[in-house]
Structure formats: C-alpha cells, structure tokens
C-alpha positions as CSV (number, residue, x, y, z in Angstrom):
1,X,-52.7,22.7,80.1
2,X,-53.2,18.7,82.0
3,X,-51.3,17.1,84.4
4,X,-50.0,15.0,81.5
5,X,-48.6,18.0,79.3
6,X,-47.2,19.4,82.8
7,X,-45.2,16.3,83.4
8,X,-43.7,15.9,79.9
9,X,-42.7,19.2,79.4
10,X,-39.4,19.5,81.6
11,X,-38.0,16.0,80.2
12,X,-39.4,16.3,76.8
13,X,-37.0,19.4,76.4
14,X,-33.9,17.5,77.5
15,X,-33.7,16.2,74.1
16,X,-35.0,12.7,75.0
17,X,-38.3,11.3,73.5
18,X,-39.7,10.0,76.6
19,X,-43.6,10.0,75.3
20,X,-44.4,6.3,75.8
21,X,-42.5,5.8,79.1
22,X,-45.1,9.0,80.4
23,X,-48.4,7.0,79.3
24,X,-50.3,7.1,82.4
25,X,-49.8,3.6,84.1
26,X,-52.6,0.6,84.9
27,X,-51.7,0.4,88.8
28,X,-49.2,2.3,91.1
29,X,-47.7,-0.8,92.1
30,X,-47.2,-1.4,88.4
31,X,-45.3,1.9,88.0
32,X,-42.8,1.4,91.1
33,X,-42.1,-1.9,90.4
34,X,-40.6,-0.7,87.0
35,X,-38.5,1.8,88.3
36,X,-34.9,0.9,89.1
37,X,-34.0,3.4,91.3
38,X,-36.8,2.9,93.2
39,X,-36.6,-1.1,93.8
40,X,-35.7,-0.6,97.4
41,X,-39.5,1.7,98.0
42,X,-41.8,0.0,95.9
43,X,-43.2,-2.3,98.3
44,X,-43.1,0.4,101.0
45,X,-44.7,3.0,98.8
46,X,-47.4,0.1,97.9
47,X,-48.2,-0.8,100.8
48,X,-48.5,3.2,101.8
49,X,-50.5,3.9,99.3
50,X,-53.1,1.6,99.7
51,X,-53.6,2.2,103.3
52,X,-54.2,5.6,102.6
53,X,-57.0,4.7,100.1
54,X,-58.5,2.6,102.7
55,X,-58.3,5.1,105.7
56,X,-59.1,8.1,103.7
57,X,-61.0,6.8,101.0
58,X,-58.9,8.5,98.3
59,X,-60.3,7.9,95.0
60,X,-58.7,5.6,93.2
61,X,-57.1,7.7,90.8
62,X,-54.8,9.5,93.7
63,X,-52.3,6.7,93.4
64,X,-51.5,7.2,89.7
65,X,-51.0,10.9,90.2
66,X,-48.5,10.8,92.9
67,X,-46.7,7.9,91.1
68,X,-46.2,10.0,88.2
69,X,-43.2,11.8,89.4
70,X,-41.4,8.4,90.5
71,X,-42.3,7.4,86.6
72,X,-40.6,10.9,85.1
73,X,-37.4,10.5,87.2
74,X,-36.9,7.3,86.4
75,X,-36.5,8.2,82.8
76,X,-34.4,10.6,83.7
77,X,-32.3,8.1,85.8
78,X,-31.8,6.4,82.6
79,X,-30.3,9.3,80.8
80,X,-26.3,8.4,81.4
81,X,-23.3,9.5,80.3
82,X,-20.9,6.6,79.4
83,X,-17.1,6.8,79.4
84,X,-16.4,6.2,75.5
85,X,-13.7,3.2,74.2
86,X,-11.7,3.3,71.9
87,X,-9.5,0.5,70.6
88,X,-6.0,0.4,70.6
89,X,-3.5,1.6,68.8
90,X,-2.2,-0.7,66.0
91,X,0.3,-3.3,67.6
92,X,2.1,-4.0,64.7
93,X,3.5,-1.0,64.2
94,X,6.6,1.3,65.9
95,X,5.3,3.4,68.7
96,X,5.9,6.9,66.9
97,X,3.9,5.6,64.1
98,X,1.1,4.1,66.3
99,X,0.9,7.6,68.3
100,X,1.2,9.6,64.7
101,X,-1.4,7.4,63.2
102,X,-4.6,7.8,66.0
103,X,-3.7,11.2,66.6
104,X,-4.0,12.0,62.7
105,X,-7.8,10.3,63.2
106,X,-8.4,11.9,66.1
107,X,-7.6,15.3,64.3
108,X,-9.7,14.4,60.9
109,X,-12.4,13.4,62.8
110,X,-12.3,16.8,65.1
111,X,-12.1,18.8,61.4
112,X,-15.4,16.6,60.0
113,X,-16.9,18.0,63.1
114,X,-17.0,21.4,62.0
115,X,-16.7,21.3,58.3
116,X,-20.2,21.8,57.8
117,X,-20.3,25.4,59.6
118,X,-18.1,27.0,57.2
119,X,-14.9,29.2,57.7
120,X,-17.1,32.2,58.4
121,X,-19.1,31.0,61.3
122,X,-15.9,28.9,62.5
123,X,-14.1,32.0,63.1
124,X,-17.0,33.9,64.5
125,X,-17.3,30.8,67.2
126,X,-14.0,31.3,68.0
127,X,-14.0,35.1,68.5
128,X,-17.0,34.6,70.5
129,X,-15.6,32.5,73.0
130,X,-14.2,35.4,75.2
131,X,-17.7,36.8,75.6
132,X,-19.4,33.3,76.1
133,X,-16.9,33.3,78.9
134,X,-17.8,36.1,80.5
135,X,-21.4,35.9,79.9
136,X,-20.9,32.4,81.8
137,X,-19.1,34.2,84.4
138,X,-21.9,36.4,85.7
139,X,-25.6,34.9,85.2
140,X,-28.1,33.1,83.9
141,X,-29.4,34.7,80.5
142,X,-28.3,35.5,77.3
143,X,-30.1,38.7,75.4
144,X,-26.3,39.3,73.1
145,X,-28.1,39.0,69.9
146,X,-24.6,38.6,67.9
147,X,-23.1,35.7,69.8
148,X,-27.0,34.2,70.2
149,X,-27.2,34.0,66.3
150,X,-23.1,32.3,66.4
151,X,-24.0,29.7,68.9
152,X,-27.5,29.1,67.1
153,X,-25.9,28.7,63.9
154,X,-22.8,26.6,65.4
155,X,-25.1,24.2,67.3
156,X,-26.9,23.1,64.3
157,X,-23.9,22.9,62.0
158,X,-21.5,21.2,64.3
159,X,-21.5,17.3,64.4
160,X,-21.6,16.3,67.2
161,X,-21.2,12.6,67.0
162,X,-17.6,13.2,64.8
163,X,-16.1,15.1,68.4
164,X,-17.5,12.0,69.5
165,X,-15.4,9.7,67.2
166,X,-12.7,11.8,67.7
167,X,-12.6,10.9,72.1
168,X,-13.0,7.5,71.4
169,X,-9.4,7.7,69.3
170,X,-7.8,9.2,72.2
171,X,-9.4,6.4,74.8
172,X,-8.0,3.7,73.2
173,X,-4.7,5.4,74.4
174,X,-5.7,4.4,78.0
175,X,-6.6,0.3,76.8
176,X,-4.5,-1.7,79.3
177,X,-2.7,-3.4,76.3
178,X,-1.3,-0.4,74.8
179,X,-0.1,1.0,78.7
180,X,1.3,-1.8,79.3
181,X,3.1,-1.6,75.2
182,X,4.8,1.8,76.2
183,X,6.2,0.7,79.5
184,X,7.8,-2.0,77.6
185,X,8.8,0.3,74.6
186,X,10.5,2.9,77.5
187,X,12.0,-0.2,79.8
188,X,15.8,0.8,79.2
189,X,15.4,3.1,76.4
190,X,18.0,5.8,77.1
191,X,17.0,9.6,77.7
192,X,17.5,11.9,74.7
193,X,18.8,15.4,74.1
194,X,16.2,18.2,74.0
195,X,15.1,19.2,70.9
196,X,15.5,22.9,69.9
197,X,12.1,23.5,70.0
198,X,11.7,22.3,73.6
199,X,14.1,24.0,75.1
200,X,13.1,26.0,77.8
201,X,9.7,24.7,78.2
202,X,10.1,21.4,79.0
203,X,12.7,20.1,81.8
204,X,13.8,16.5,83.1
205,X,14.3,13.6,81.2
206,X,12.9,12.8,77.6
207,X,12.4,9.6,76.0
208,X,10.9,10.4,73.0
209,X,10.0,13.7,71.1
210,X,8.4,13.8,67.7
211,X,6.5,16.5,65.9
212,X,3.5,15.3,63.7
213,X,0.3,16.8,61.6
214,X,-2.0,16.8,64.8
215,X,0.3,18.3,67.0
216,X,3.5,17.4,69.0
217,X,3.9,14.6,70.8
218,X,6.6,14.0,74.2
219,X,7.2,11.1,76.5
220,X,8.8,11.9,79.8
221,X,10.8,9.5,81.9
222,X,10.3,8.0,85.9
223,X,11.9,11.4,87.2
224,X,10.5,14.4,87.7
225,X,9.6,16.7,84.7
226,X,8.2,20.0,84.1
227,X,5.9,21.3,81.4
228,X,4.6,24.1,79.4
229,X,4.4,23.7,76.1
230,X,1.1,23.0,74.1
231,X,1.0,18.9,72.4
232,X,-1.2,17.4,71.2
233,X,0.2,14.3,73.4
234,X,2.3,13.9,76.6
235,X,3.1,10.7,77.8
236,X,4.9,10.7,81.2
237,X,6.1,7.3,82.6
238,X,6.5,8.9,86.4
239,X,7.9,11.1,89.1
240,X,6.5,14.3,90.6
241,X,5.7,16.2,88.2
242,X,4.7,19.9,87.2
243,X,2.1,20.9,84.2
244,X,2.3,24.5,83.4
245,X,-0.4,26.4,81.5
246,X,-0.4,25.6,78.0
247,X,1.1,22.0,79.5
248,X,-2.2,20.8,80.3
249,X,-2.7,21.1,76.8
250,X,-5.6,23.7,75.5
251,X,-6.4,23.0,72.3
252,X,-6.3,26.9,71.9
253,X,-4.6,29.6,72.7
254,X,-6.2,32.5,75.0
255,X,-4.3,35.9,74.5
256,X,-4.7,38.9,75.2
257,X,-9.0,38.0,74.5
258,X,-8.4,37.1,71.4
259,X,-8.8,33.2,70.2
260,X,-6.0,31.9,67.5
261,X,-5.4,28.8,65.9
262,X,-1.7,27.9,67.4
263,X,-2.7,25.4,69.5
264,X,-3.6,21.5,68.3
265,X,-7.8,20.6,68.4
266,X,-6.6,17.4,70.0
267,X,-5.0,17.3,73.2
268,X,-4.3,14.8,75.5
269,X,-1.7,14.0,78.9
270,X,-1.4,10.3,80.2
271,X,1.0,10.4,83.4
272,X,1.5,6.9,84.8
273,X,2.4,8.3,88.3
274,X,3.6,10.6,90.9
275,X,2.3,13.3,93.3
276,X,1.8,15.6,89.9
277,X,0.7,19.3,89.7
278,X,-1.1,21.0,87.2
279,X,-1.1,24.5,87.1
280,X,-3.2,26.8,84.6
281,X,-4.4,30.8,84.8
282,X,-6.1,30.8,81.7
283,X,-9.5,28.7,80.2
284,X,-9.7,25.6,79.0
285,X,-7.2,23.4,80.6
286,X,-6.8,19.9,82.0
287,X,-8.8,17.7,80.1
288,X,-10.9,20.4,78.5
289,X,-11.8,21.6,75.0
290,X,-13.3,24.3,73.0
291,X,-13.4,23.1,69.3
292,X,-12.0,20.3,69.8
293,X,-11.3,17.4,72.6
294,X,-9.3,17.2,75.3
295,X,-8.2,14.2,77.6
296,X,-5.9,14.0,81.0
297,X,-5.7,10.9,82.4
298,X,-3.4,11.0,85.5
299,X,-3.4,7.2,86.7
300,X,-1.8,7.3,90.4
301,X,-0.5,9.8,93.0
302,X,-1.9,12.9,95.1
303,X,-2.4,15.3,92.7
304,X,-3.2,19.1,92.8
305,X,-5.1,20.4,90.2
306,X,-5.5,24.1,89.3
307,X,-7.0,26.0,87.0
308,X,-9.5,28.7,85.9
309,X,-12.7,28.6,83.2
310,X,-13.5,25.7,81.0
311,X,-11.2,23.3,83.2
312,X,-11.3,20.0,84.7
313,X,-13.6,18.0,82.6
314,X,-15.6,20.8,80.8
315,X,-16.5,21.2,77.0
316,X,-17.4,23.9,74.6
317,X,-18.6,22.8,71.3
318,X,-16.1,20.4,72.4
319,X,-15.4,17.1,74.8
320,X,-13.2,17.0,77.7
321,X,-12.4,14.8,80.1
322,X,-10.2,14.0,83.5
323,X,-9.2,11.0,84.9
324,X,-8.0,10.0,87.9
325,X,-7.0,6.7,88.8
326,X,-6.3,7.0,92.7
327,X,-5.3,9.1,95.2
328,X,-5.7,11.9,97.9
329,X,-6.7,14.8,95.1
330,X,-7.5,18.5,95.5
331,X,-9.1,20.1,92.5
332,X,-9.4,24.0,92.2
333,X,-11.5,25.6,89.2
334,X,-13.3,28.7,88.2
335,X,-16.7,28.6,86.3
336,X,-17.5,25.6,83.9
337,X,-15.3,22.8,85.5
338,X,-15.1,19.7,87.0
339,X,-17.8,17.6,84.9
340,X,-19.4,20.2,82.9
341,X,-20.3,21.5,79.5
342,X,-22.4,23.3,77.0
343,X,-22.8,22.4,73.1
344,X,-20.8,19.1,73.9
345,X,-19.7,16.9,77.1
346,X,-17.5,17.5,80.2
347,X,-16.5,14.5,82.4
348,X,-14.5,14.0,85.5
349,X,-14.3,10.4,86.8
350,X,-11.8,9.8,90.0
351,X,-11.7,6.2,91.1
352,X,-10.7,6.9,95.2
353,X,-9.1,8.8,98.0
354,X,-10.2,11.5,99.7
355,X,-10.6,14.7,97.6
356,X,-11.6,18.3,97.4
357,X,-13.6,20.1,94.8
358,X,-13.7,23.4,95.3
359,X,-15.4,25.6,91.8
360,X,-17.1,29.3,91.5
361,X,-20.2,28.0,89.6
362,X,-21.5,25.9,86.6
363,X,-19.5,23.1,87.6
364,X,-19.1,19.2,89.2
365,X,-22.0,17.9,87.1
366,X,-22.9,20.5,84.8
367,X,-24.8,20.5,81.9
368,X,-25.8,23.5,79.9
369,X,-27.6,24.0,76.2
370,X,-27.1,20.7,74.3
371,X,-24.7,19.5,77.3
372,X,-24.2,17.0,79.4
373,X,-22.0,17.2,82.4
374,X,-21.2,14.0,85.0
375,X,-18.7,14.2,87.6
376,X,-18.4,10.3,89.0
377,X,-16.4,10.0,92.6
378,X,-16.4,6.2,93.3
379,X,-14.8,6.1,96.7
380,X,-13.5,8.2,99.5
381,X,-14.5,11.1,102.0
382,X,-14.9,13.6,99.6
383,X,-15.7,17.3,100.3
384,X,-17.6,19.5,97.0
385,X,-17.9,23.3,97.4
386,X,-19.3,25.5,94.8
387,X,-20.2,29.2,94.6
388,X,-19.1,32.0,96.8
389,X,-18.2,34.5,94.0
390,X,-21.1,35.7,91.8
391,X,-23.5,37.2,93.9
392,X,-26.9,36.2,94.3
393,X,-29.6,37.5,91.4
394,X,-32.1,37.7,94.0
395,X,-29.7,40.6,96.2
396,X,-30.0,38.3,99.3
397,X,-26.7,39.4,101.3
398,X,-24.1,36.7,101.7
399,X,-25.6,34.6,99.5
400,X,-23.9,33.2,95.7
401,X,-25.1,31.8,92.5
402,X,-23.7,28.4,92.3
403,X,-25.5,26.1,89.6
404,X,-23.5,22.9,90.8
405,X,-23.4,19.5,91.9
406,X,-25.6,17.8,89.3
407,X,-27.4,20.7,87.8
408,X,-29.0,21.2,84.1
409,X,-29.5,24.6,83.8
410,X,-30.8,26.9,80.5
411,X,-29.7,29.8,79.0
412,X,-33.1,32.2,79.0
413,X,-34.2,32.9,76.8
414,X,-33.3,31.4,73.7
415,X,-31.6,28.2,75.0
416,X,-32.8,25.0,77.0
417,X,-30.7,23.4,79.4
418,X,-29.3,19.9,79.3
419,X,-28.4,17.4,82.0
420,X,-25.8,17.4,84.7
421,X,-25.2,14.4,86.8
422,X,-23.0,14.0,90.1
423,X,-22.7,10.6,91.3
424,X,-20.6,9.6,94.0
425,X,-20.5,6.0,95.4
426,X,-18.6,5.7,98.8
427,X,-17.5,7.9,101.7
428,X,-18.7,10.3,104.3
429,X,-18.9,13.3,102.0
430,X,-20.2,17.1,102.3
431,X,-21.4,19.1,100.0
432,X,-21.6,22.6,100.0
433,X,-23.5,24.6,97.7
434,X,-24.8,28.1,97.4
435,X,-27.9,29.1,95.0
436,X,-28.9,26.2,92.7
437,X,-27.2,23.3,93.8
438,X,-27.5,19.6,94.7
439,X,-29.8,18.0,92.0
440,X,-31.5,21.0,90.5
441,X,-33.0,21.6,86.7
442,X,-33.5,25.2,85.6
443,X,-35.4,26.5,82.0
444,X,-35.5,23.0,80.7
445,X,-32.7,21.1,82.2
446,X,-32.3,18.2,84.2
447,X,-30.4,17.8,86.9
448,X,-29.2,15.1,89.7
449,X,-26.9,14.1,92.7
450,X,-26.8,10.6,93.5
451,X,-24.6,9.4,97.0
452,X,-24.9,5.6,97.2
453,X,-23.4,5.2,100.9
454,X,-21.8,6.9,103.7
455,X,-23.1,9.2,106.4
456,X,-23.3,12.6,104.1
457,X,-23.6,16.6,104.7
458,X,-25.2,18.7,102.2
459,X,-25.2,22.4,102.7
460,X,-27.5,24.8,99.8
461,X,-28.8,27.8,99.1
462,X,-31.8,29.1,97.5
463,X,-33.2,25.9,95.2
464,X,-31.2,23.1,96.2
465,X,-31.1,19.1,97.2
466,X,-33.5,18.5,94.6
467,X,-35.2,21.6,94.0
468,X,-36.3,23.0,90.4
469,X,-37.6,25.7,88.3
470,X,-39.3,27.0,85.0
471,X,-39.5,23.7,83.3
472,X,-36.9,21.6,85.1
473,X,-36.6,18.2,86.7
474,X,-34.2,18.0,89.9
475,X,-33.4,15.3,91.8
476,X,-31.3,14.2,94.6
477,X,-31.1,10.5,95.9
478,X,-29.1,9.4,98.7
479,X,-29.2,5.4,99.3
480,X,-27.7,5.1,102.6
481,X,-26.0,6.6,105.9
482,X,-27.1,9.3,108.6
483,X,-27.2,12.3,106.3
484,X,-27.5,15.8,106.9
485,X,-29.8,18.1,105.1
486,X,-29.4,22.0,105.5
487,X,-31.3,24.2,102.7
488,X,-31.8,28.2,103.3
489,X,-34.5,30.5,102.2
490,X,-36.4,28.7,99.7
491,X,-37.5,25.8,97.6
492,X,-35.4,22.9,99.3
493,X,-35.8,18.7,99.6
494,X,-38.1,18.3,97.1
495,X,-39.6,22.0,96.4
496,X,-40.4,23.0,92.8
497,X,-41.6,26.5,90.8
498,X,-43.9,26.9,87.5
499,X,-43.8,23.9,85.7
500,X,-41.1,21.9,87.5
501,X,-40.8,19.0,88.9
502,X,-38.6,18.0,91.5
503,X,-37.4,15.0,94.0
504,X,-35.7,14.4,97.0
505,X,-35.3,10.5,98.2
506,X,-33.1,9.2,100.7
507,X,-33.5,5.6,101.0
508,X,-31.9,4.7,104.4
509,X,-31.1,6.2,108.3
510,X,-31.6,8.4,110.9
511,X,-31.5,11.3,108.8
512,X,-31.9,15.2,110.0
513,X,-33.3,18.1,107.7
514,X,-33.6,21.1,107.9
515,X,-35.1,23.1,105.3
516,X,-36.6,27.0,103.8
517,X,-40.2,27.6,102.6
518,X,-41.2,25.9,99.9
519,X,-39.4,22.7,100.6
520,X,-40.0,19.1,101.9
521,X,-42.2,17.8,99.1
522,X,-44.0,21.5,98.1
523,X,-44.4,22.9,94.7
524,X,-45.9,26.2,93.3
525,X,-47.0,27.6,90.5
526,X,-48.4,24.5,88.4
527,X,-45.1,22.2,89.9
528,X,-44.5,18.4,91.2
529,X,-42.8,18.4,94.8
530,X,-41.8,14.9,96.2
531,X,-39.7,14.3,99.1
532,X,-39.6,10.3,100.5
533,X,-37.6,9.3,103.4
534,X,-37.8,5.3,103.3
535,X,-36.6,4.5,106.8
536,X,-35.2,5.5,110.2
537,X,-36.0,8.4,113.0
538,X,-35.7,11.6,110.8
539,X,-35.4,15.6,112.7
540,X,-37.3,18.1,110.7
541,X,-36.7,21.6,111.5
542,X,-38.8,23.4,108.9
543,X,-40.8,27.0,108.3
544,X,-44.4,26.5,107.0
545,X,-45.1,25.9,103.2
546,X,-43.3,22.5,103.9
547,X,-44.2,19.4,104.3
548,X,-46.2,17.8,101.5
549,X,-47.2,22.2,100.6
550,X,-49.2,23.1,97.4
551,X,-48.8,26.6,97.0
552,X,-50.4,29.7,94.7
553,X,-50.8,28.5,90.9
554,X,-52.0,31.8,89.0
555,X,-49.1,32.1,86.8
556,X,-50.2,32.7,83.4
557,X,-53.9,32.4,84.8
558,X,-53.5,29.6,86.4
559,X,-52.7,27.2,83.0
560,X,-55.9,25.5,84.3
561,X,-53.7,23.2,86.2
562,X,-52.8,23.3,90.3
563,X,-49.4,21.7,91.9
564,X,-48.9,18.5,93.6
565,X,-46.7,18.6,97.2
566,X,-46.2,15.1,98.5
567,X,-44.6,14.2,101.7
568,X,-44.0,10.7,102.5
569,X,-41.9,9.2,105.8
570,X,-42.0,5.4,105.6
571,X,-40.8,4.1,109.7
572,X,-39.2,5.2,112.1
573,X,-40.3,7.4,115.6
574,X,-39.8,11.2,113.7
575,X,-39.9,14.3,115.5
576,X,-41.3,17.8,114.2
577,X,-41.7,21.3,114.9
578,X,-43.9,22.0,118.0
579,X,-45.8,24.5,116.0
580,X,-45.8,22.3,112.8
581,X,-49.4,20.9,111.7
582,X,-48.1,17.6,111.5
583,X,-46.7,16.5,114.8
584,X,-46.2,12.9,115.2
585,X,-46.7,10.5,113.1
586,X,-49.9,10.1,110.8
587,X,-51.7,10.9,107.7
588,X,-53.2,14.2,106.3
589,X,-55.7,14.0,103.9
590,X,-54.9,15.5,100.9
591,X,-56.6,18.4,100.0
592,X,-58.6,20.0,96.9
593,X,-55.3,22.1,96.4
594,X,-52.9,18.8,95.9
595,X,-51.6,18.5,99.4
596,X,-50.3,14.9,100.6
597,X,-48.5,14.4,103.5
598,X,-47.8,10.5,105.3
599,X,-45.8,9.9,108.1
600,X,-46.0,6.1,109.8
C-alpha cells in the first residue's frame, strides 16, 4: 500500500469521490494557498517549510508529503450539511387548507421514501428498532446477523433524497412570509372549545384544531399551554409552555418494545415564544425521526429540553431537526441526540445564549453509517458534555465511551461511518468529552469540531481534539482565543492509529496543552498525525511519543508503508517539558521513520 492509497482511503469511504482533489500537488505553496480553512497559515506554513529545506536540506519532495494532510481535510472541510428550504405554503388559500395541503406532500413524499423496501422489510425495520437502540446504547460493533441483513437491505431500498423532499415541505413552514401569515390569521381570532379528542391531553387555549390525512394539526394561543398528544403539527403562538412525551411529536410510538404505526411519519412543533419545556422518557423525540421526519423549531425564550434516545436533532432512516432561535437553553439527551444520525440526517442549529448540552454518547455532531450529524451553536458561552455512562471498552476505571462533539464513527464490521460536524462560532465555551470526542473519525468516518472565537476549554478522553482511528479522518480547528487543551491516556491533538489521519489546528493565542502518548502531531500504525499552532506563547505538558512522534507500523506486516507525525509551532516564546527532546524553540530533522517537529 503508498502514501497515496493511505491518504484516500479514510475520505474515499465517506461516500465522497474526492480522487482528483488527492492528485499529488506541483508546490506546497500551491496546495495551502487552495485551502480555505487554511488561508490564515499558508504563508506561515510557506515560509516554514522552505526554511526547513534550506537549513536541513530536506529533499524537495518533504514539502508535498506533509502538505498532503492540509489537502485531505480540506476536502473534508467542504463536506457540509445545509439547512434545507422549502417554499411556502400556498397564499391564496385558507390556513387549514394551506397546512392540510404541505402536510399531505410532506407525508407522500415520506411514503415514496420507503415504497421501494416492501411491506416485509418495512416492518422488519421497524421491529428492529428496539435492538438498534440498545445495540447503540452499549458499543461500537454490530455482529446481530438478523438486524445486519434489515439495516443492509433497508439502506439500499430506502430513498433517501424523497425524506429529503419531505423536510424541505415542512421548512417552508418557518419562511418569514408564512410566520408572519399566521400571526395575522390568529390576531383576534377567538379561542375554541376542545375537541373530544383533545380532551385531557391538551390544556390552555386553542385557536384552531383540525384532523387531516397526515396527522392532526393544533394551534395554541399567547398563554400558556400544555401538551401530549401525538400531531403531525403544533403551532403555538406563545406563553410558557409544556411538551409532554408524545407532544414533541414521535413519528412512532414506543411501547412496551414494540414499534406500531399510531403515530404520523411527519411531525413537526413551531412555538413562536415563551420559556417552553419539553419533556420526553421515551426515543425519538424533539425534532427527531425514525421512518419518517421530524422538525421543532422553537423561535424565542429559555427553553429546557429533555429527553432520552433518538432526541434533539437525531435521525434513523429518518431526518430530524431542532431549532432554536435565541435564548439561555439547556438541553438533556441520552444516546443519538443533539445533531446526530445514522441511515439519514440529525441537525441542531441554536442561534445564541448561553447553553448547556449535556448527552450519554453518539451525540452533538454525530454521524453514523450513511449519516451525517451537525450541531451549529452560533453565539454564546456555551458548555458541551458527553459520556459518563457506558464504560470504557478499554476497562480503564473512571473512564466513558463518549463518540461526541463532531465525531463519524462506524459500525465494525459491516458498516462505515459517516460524518459528524460541530461548529460553534462565538463564546468562551468548554467542552467535555470522555473516549472519542472532539473531532474524531473511527472505521471510516469523518469527523470535526470547529470553534471560530472565544477563549475555549476542551476536556477528552482516550482519542480526542482531533484524534482518529482504523480508517478515519479527525479534525479539530479552533481560529481564535486562549484555549485550553487537556487530553488523557492516548492519542490526543493531532494523534492517529492504522490508517487514519488526523488534525489539530488552532490558528491564534496563547494557548496551553496538555496531552497523553500518542498525541501532539504523532501517528502509528501506517497513520497521518498533524498538529499546527499558528501563533502566540503555547505550555505543553506532554509524555513522550508526542511531539511530531512516528510510532510502530507492523500492522498487517507493515502494509509497506510507515506513519507521518508532524509538529509545527509558528511564533511565539513556547515552553516545554524539562525532560522533553525538544526544549526551546527550533527544528528537528525529520527522521527515516517520518518524524517532523518545528518550533520558531
């Protein structure tokens, strides 16, 4: 196996064809100077690398190969995960109509999805989804031979793009034009009695109540209401209200482990404002979907959100999504939440205030099998913690499987991962994170955390802050601020394992690290470790096997190809370990083994 093959592999399998991007390039100042995410180093890392062709009298070929990692994540940087549009509904016609008539679409688009898998396999999917669940629950690979041959069969029958079709029905709810029409529609309208078959699971005052093909729909008044019914829409014009359970509208019902078909396939909560709660036990809840889509778009107030599995943003063979238009937040999930997904697209966008994320694991920018999961903060001091249930796989004591905060992760062995993307824009946030967390790719996914300002914290485990293994790509990029940098045991800031390859760049200040073996720029086993800290007077506090490392490659018999550990600090007065072989600033010559360290 080449360098080439090695540097393909991990983003070839993310389902992108990336082949041309990967050619290898004429210069190295040619290869930064196309990559976006890396405008602010290129001239640094230029200028860098040509003085340490001059003082060391690298051949010329060095430059390419420690480019090549920039040139890989920067494909990866362009794999994104818009918000989809819809357009509105019709103008013209009277609001029950207009709310019948996209929901209808909505719901024949969601059956197109899955007409092609047959009634057979369509109920096998669905009596599978209590074992997915708990297979999800406890680890990383799946050897059920029965629900591997449902979720085989499923992922190549289901259309994917008609769930797709089906979201961007229920987004054009949320165009400004058709807000602003049902504000006008409710300005005056009286309150109406409670139907019969509301009573007792909705409370406060109603403006409208209709039942329909897709589902039922309800629109609440400016007071405060309280809900737990399954819809397939609520509209709620205000007040502090209270979403109970089925209220945060499943689009199927959990009982007793067993799936049934009660519940609509599209659901979907608008609430205009007001300090709102939303309470759920059960899985998939609050802007979540299995077999369907699922949308909560809460557009003001300090919210609480609560909720186990398959919450917050998640999909299953599905799309859900959360939005949140402003406010001081606290979100509370179990596994698969807040941004995540497998066999379809989870998505948690919150525009500001200062919020709390708090998950067991697989969640806040997760992306499974044929999934992609993207939590988006965009301002605020924001705190993320993930893990702290399912105990480590490696038996380390006090330690927790996490898989969060922009993580793509497998499913070994049958299954490659897919992408998972945290981004957050603004604010002095911390992130804590136990195993596998913090821009991390695992068997074939791809994984990344990007903070674009503020003075940050980030806390991980085993693998984490850019870190990947078997076959991923991992990166973590933080653009500005004093940050913070604590990784534990292993493979941290940059460190990658068989076939990986994996990034940690912070662009800006007087940044601290401290870091495992394995970590700072060091790889093993046939990986790509990078780790570049562009400017400022940096702390590192690290074990050996750090530090721009190439470690043992003998996997497989060596795959007649070594590792790559690159170190770069570009400025600033930094300060190492007294026992560490690089004290002070300077260069190291690389070494037969793929060793590059630079400090000036």
């Amino acid at each position: 196996m080449n360098y080439l093959l090695l540097l393909t592999l991990p983003v070839l399998f993310t389902g992108h064809s990336v082949a041309a991007p990967l050619c290898p390039p004429a210069s190295a100042s040619e290869a930064l100077s196309t990559a976006p995410v890396y405008i602010d180093l290129a001239q640094l890392l230029r200028d860098r690398l040509a003085g340490i062709d001059s003082q060391t009298s690298i051949p010329k070929e060095t430059a390419a190969i420690l480019e090549q990692p920039l040139r890989i994540l920067d494909v990866a940087e362009r794999i994104s995960v818009p918000i989809p549009t819809g357009p509105a509904p019709d103008p013209h016609a009277t609001m029950p109509t207009r709310l019948a008539a996209t929901l209808s679409r909505a719901d024949k688009a969601v059956t197109e999805a899955f007409a092609g898998l047959g009634p057979e396999w369509k109920d096998r999917l669905r009596r599978s989804f209590p074992e997915l669940i708990e297979v999800l629950g406890k680890g990383i690979e799946l050897d059920e031979p029965d629900l591997t041959d449902t979720l085989k069969r499923a992922a190549a029958d289901v259309d994917f793009a008609a769930l797709g079709t089906a979201m961007d029905h229920l987004t054009g709810f949320l165009a400004p034009e058709f807000l602003s029409d049902v504000e006008q529609w409710a300005a005056g309208r009286p309150a109406i009695a409670h139907p019969p078959w509301l009573e007792g699971v909705v409370e406060g005052e109603l403006l409208g109540a209709w039942e329909t093909p897709a589902g039922a729909v309800i629109i609440g008044g400016k007071g405060p209401n309280y809900y737990s019914t399954p819809a397939a829409l609520i509209i709620d014009l205000g007040g502090d209200d209270t979403y109970v359970g089925a209220a945060a509208a499943p689009p199927l019902e959990w009982a007793h482990g067993r799936i049934t078909s009660t519940y609509p396939r599209v659901s979907m909560i608008i609430d205009f404002s007001g300090n709102d709660r939303y309470l759920a036990t059960g899985p998939v809840a609050q802007g979540a979907a299995f077999m369907g889509v699922g949308l909560l778009a809460d557009l003001q107030g300090n919210d609480v959100y609560s909720a186990g599995a398959v919450a917050q943003g998640a999909g299953i063979f599905g799309i859900g999504m959360l939005l949140d238009g402003g406010g001081d937040d606290i979100y509370r999930a179990g596994h698969l939440a807040q941004g995540a997904a497998l066999f379809g697209e989870g998505i948690l966008l919150d525009r500001s205030g200062n919020d709390l994320y708090v998950a067991s694991r697989l969640a806040q920018g997760f992306g499974g099998p044929l999934g992609r999961g993207y939590l988006h903060d965009v301002e605020g001091d924001d705190y993320y913690r993930a893990g702290g249930e399912t105990p480590s796989s490696y038996g380390t004591p006090g330690r927790y499987q996490a898989f969060s905060q922009g993580v793509g992760m497998g499913l070994r062995p049958t299954f490659p991962g897919g992408v998972g993307i945290l981004r957050d824009d603004d604010g002095n946030d911390h992130y804590h994170g136990d195993n596998f967390s913090q821009g991390v790719g695992y068997f074939f996914g791809y994984g990344r955390l990007e903070d674009a300002g503020g003075d940050d914290r980030y806390r991980g485990g085993r693998y984490s802050q850019g870190a990947a293994a078997h076959l991923g790509v991992g990166l973590l990029i933080d653009r500005r601020g004093d940050d913070r940098y604590e990784g534990a045991i292993a493979a941290n800031q940059g460190g990658a394992w068989d076939l990986s390859v994996a990034a940690l760049v912070d662009l800006d200040g007087n940044d601290h690290y401290q870091a495992g073996d394995l970590s700072l720029g060091a790889a093993a086993q046939n990986a790509i470790g990078f780790f570049v800290d562009a400017a400022g007077e940096d702390r590192y506090l690290a074990p050996r096997h750090t530090l721009g490392y190439s470690g043992a490659a003998d996997y497989e018999g060596g795959r007649n190809a070594g590792n790559i550990g690159a170190f770069f600090d570009c400025g600033g007065q930094d300060h190492y370990p007294a026992d560490s072989p690089n004290r002070g600033n300077g260069i190291r010559s690389p070494t037969a083994t793929g060793e590059y360290f630079f400090d000036q």
